[in-house]
C-alpha angles and dihedrals in degrees: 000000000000120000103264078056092057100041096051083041087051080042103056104046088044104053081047091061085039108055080051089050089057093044095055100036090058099048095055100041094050092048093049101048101047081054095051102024130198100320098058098030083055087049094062095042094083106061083046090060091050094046087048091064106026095055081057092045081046095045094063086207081282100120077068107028086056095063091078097037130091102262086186095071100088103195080063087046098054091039088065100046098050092055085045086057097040095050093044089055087046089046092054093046093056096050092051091052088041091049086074101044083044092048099049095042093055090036086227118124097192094068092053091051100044089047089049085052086052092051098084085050099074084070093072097059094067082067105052097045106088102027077054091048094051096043091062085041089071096031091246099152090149087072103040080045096061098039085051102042094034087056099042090043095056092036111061109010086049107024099014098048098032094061093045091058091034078058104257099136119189091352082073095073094045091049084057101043089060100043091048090057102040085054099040090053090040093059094034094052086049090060093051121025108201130187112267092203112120126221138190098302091207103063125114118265138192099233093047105090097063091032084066087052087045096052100043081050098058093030081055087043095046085055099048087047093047114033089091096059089044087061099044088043090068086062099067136273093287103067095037089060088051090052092041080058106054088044109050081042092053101028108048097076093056102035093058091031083061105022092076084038097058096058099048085051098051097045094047093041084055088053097064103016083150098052096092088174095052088039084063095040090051097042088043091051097041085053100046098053099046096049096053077061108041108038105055084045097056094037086061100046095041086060101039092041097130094051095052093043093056089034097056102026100027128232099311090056089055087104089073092057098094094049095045089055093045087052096048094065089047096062105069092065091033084060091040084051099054088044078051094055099045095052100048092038081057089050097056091252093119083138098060094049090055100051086052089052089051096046090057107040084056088056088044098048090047094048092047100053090045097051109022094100099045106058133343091221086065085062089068097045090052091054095047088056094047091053091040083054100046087043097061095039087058094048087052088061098047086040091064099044098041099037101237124158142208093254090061093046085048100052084045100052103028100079087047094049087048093055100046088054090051097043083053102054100114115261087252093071092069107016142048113270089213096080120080117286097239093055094038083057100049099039088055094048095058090050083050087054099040093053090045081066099041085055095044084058087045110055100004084159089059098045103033119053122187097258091060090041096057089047091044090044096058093072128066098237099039082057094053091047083056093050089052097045088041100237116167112163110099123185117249 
């Protein structure tokens, strides 16, 4: 099986645990957090920033570094795992000494209390690290798929939900937080096995050079995705729980659109760093795809913000409106940005990814400070400057080593960017106002939709470029959409 075989294979089993991931992230965070509203949710917030940061300071870099190591060699692999295990005690030590000093300066107790009961669960991500490592290696995301979306499933709709209606409170999510982790490392260890026997952390190991890159990368990227929640943390639990909102109602669609991504990426684009030709055909298709996805969705949510946010959360969650508009126009090039990273991080160009990072944590930083205290919806906007920057940075880069032009960014992006300003006109351009607003909505939507294909049929050349078409080709379904919109041109 050649590789294209193995990454639409990896593709395909993985979008299939995705799309039940959403779904289900979706479900159960919706349904928490119109039962506990924006105090507890915001609670809860602030041990979710500190595990953010502190699993990347734990992961070394190694749950990618490892990819390209031999996971066979077993000194290299016990190296790894006792500095996984070392980082993650030391980890847990640091956020049960933080949780007083955090407590006092809030003047909330429940924050202290919920960031002294995380503290046990950094220990769990020392042993997830490498099972999940080999199991990229090989391209095996169903599996991955199934240890990450059976945990979740059975963690927060069931757990999770049930003990925020049951009148939990906060303590929901953390039951579900650590559900979710004891399941997810209990399937994934299944799948690999590894030796538990510790070894002298310091010595030198193979894998230990990139994971350094790796790690400075996600350590940058976790402070690009999360600067804006450490500011607003500073102003109580309140207005961090509107901001969480806005944010797992925006984010979840294009991280888990991208996360499996990502991987496949990264391990086909290790597979051929030196293909220049198939780099370009990879990052142009990736691209392509995801953006036919990901644009037209956020357009649509950035400018009926206030309907999906009363829709989903319900009237006391209205004040998150502003920010989730403004994110969701952030995550398109937030996902474009991590497809960015891994390819360039497969192709030897960390440093390039990190200046990138860099670049755009300085314009965040100035913009928030500049803007924290005057509106929380700046905060979004900020965010969403600060990912469109680093994004173009990165596909400059890529640009460079792989010639692409601006002609080929533009055919690949044009018929997205078309579709996301149609999907956005206001319902009142092409209904009656007079009907409800639900069914004037969703009735609007489904013209929207009927005309996108009528113009597909019409001018397939303009909206489907080759590098979308060879991705789209590869998949049964996608084959027979092409037949229908009588698209014939095929990269290749």
């Amino acid at each position: 099986m050649n590789l294209a075989s193995k990454a639409v294979r990896a593709a395909k089993h993985s979008y299939l645990g995705v799309l039940i991931r959403v779904a289900a992230t979706l479900v159960a965070q919706v349904l928490i957090m119109r039962e506990l509203g924006p105090e507890l949710v915001g609670a809860f917030g602030y041990a979710l920033l500190l595990y953010g940061v502190l699993a990347l300071v734990i992961d070394q870099g190694l749950g990618w570094s490892l990819v390209q190591a031999d996971l066979n060699d077993k000194e290299e692999i016990g190296t790894a795992f006792t500095r996984l295990l070392l980082a993650s005690a030391l980890s847990g030590l640091f956020v049960y000494a933080l949780s007083y000093p955090a407590e006092t300066f809030l003047d909330d107790k429940l924050v202290g209390e919920v960031l002294r009961l995380s503290a046990p669960s950094y220990l769990l991500i020392g042993l997830l690290v490498i099972p999940q490592a080999k199991l990229r290696a090989e391209l095996r995301f169903r599996e991955i798929q199934i240890a990450t979306t059976g945990a979740y499933i059975i963690a927060y709709p069931l757990v999770g939900v049930g003990m925020a209606y049951a009148g939990f409170g906060t303590w929901a999510l953390v039951a579900a937080w650590y559900v979710q982790a004891f399941i997810q490392v209990l399937i994934a260890y299944s799948y690999f096995p590894h030796s538990l026997r510790v070894a002298n952390p310091f010595r030198p190991s193979k894998s230990g050079a990139l994971g350094r890159y790796v790690a400075g990368i996600n350590v940058a990227n976790w402070a690009i995705d999360n600067a804006g929640g450490v500011f607003v943390g500073g102003m109580g639990p309140s207005a961090l729980g509107y901001f969480n909102a806005a944010w797992m109602v925006a984010r979840p669609i294009a991280l888990h659109a991208v996360q499996t991504l990502q991987s496949i990426l990264f391990s086909a684009a290790s597979a051929v760093a030196e293909e220049n030709e198939l780099i370009r055909r990879i990052y142009l298709g990736a691209l392509g795809s995801t953006s036919f996805v990901l644009l037209p969705v956020y357009a649509y949510a950035a400018t009926h913000a206030d309907f999906l946010v009363g829709m989903l959360l319900g009237e006391k969650w209205l004040g998150s409106a502003g920010v989730f508009a403004a994110l969701a126009l952030a995550m398109p090039p937030f996902a474009f940005g991590v497809l960015s990273g891994a390819i360039l991080t497969a192709s030897a160009r960390g440093k390039d990814v990190f200046r990138s990072q860099i670049g755009s944590l300085c314009l965040m930083l100035v913009g928030l400070a500049l803007t924290i205290n005057a509106d929380l919806s700046l905060v979004g906007w900020v965010i969403a400057a600060a990912y469109a920057f680093r994004f173009v940075l990165q596909a400059w880069a890529i640009s460079r080593r792989a010639a692409i032009s601006s002609s080929e960014f533009i055919s690949v992006f044009r018929g997205p960017v078309v579709i996301a300003a149609f999907v956005s006109l206001p319902p009142s351009l092409l209904l009656s106002t007079t009907m409800d607003r639900y069914l004037l909505e969703g009735m609007s939507l489904g013209l929207k939709l009927g005309i996108v294909v009528l113009l597909f049929r019409l001018l397939p050349a303009f909206f489907f470029g080759d590098p979308v078409v060879d991705v789209i080709r590869r998949f049964s379904m996608g084959r027979n959409m092409l037949a229908f919109l009588r698209v014939s041109r095929i990269a290749a």
